[in-house]
N, C-alpha and C positions, 0 to 999 in steps of 0.2 A: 361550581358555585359562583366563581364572579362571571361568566356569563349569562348565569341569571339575572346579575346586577345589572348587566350592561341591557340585556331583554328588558327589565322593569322600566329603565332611564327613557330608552326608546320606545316603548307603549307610550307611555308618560310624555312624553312629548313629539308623539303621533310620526318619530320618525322610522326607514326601513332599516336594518343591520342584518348581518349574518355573523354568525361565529364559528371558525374552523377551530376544532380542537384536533388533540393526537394524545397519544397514550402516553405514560412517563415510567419511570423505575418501576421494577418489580414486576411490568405487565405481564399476565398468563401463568406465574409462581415459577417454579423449575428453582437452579440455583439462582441465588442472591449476587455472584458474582459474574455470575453471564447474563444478568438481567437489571447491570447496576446502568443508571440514567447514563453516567460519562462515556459509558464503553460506547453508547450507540446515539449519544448529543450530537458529533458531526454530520454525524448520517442521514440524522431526524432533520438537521437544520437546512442540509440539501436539499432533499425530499420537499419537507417543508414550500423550502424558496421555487421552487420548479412546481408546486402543484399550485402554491395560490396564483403564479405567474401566466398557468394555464387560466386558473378561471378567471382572471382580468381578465385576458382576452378573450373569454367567451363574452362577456360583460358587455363587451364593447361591439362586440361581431351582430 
């Protein structure tokens, strides 16, 4: 949902954005304990930092 906001802002004032998202707690059901957000934060935030880092440099290539 607030990437919707952030799409509405940027129609509205005719500018371009993209928005990367990622999944959060609970994703896929199973137990609640092996699919709690903290167990796999660090993970997520590597991942994360290594894939937008990739697409900057496609951006720029």
């Amino acid at each position: 949902m607030e990437s919707a906001a952030v799409a509405l802002v940027c129609k509205q004032q005719k500018t371009s954005f993209i928005v990367i998202r990622a999944l959060s707690d609970l994703a896929g059901g199973g137990s609640s304990v092996s699919n709690e957000a903290s167990t796999f934060a660090s993970l997520a935030a590597q991942i994360a930092v290594i894939v937008v880092l990739k697409f900057i440099s496609l951006l720029s290539s």
